[in-house]
Steps between C-alpha positions, in 0.01 A plus 500: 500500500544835504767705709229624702385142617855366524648472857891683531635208520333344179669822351780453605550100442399645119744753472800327646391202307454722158880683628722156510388396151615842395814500665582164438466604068635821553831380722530211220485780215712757642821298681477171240428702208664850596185664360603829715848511298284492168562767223175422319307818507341600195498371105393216404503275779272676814612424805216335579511274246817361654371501820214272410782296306687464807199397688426231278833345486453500894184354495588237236795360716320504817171287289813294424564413887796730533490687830851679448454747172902512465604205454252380198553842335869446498421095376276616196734819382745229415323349232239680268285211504444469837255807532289431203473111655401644875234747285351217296472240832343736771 
């Protein structure tokens, strides 16, 4: 349907709908992972390229039932394994 045929509040159940899945990766990205604090501007690392690296790792530990970002991130940073084993399972 087009915006023209949709009703305002069709709209507006889209956009607030479309708005919570963006705040809810963008809150995890910038308080879990401090992505506002990041130094990574230029070179050889974009910063989008971390960005989408950060996204993943989000999206990999909620497809592993995790709710809570924080408390898996701190879990796999102890052991190197971990991450590679939560990339090869999802």
């Amino acid at each position: 349907m087009t915006a023209h045929e949709a009703s305002p509040d069709q709209i507006a159940t889209l956009v607030k709908g479309h708005c919570s899945i963006e705040n809810r990766l963008h809150l995890a990205r910038d308080v879990t992972l401090d992505e506002d604090s990041s130094q990574i501007r230029t070179g050889n690392v974009p910063p989008r390229v971390m960005a989408t690296l950060r996204s993943s790792a989000i999206s990999r530990i909620r497809l592993a039932g995790h709710a809570n970002t924080a408390q898996p991130l701190r879990h796999h940073a102890r052991d190197a394994t971990r991450p590679i084993t939560l990339l090869l399972t999802c």
